[in-house]
C-alpha positions in Angstrom: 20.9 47.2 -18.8 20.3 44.0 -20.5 20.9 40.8 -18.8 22.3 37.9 -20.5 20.7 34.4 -19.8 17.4 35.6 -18.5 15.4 32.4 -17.7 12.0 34.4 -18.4 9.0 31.8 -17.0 10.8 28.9 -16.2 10.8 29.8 -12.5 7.2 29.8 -12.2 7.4 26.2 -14.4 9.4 24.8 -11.6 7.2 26.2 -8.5 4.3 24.5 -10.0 6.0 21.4 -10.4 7.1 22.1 -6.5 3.4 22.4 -5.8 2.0 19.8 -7.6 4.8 17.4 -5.4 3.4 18.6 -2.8 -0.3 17.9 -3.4 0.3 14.6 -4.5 2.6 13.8 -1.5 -0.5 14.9 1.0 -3.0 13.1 -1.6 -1.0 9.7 -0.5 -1.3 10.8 3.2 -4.6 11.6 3.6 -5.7 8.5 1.3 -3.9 6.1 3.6 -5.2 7.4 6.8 -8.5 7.2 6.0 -8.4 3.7 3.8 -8.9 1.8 7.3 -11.8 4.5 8.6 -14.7 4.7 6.1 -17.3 2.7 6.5 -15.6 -0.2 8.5 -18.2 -3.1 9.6 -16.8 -5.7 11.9 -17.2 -9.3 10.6 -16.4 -13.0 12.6 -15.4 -16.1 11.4 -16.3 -19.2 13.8 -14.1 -22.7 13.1 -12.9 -21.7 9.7 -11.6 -25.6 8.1 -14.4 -27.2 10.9 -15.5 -29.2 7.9 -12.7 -28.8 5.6 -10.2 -31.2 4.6 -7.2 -31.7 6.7 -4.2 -29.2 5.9 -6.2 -26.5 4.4 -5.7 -24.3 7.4 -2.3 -24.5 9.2 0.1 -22.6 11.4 3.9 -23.3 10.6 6.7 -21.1 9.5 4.6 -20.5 6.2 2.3 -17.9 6.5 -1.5 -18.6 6.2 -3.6 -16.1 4.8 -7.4 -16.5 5.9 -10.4 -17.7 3.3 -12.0 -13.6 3.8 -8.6 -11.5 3.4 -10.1 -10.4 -0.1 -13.2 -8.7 1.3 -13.2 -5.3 0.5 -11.1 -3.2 1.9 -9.9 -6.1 4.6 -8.5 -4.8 8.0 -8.1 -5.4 11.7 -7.8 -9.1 11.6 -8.2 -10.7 15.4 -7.0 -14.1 16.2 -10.2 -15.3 18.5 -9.6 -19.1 18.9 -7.1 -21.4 17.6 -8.0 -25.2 17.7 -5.2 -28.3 16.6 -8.1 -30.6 15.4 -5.0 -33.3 15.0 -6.2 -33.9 18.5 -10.1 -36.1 18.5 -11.1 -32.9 20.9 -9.4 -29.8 19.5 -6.8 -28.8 22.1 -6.0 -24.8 22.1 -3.2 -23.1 20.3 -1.7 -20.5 22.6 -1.6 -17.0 21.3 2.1 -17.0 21.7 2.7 -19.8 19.0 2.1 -17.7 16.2 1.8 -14.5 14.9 -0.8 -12.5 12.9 -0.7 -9.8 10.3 -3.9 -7.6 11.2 -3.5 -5.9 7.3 -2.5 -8.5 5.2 -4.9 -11.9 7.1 -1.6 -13.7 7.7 -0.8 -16.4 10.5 2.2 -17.7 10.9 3.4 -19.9 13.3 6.6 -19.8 15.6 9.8 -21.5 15.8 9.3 -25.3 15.8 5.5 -24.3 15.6 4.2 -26.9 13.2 0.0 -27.6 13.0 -1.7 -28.7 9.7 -4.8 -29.0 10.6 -6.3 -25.9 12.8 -9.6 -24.6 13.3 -9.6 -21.0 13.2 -11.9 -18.3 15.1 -11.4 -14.9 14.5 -12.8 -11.4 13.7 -11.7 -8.7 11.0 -13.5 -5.5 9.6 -14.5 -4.8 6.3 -15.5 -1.6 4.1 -18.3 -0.7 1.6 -18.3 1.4 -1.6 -16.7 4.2 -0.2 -13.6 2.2 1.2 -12.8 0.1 -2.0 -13.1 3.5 -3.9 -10.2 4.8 -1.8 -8.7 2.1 -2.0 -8.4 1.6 -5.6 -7.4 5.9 -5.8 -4.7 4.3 -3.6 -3.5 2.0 -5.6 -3.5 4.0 -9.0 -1.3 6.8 -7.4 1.2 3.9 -6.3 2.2 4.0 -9.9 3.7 7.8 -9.9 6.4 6.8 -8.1 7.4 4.4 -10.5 7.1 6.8 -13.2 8.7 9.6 -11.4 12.2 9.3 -12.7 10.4 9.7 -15.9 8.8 13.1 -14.9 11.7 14.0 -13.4 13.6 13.5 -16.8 11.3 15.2 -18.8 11.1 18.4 -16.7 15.3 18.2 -16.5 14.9 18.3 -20.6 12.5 21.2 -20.7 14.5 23.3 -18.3 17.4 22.7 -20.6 15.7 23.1 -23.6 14.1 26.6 -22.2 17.9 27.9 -21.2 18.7 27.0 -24.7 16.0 29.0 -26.3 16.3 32.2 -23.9 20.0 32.6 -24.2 20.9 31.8 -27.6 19.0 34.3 -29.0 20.7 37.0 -26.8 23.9 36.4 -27.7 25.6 38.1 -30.0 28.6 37.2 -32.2 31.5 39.5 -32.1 34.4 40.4 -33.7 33.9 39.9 -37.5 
């Protein structure tokens, strides 16, 4: 018995696209868990702005992003000491003014938190070769979802195009 509309190879087509989803889903995983745990080397900053002019470093409701967030592979970013040098001593900025984005080397200050010139202590980690390799690998497969509705289109046209081909030629015209 002959069946009409046989799709011949296109199911294997589609599990390998299935796979290859899945690959590249735990490629993204596996990359970020491990960006943060290669090679990470703990680094300090002491009185960052000491000598600076006043309102390079300050903690408001705009975030401040430290002078070392674009070491490689950045990470881990600890607030150590906090000094308003508006003050002829340097008086101490509770913790609980402001508040720090450990990834991204951000400060921001609280509600009706405004210093503009701060002295900044604090520690971060960094990565070597290895990390900023990752990294980068990261970063490039960020693009594949942007080009996915692409892929996705594409694959949509060749299943189509394969049903064409497969079942046209089966049918036959009848009657004349």
């Amino acid at each position: 018995m002959k069946k009409k509309g046989q799709l011949g190879n296109l199911q294997g087509i589609i599990f390998v696209l299935i796979i290859v989803g899945i690959l590249l889903g735990a490629g993204f995983f596996i990359f970020d868990a491990f960006q943060d745990q290669v090679d990470n080397t703990a680094n300090t900053e002491t009185f960052e702005n000491s000598s600076a002019t006043v309102g390079s470093v300050h903690i408001n409701g705009t975030p401040y992003t430290v002078a070392n967030e674009g070491a490689t592979c950045f990470n881990s970013l600890v607030v150590t000491q906090a000094l308003n040098r508006s003050a002829s001593t340097g008086v101490l900025i509770g913790s609980g003014n402001y508040t720090v984005d450990a990834g991204l080397g951000t400060i921001t200050g609280g509600i009706d938190v405004n210093y503009t010139n701060v002295s900044l202590s604090y520690t971060y980690q960094t990565g070597t070769t290895g990390c900023k390799g990752i990294e980068l690998t990261s970063t490039a497969m960020l693009t594949i979802p942007e080009l996915l509705g692409l892929i996705i289109l594409i694959a949509i046209i060749g299943v189509i195009l394969a049903v064409i081909f497969n079942v046209i030629p089966g049918a036959k015209v009848s009657g004349a």
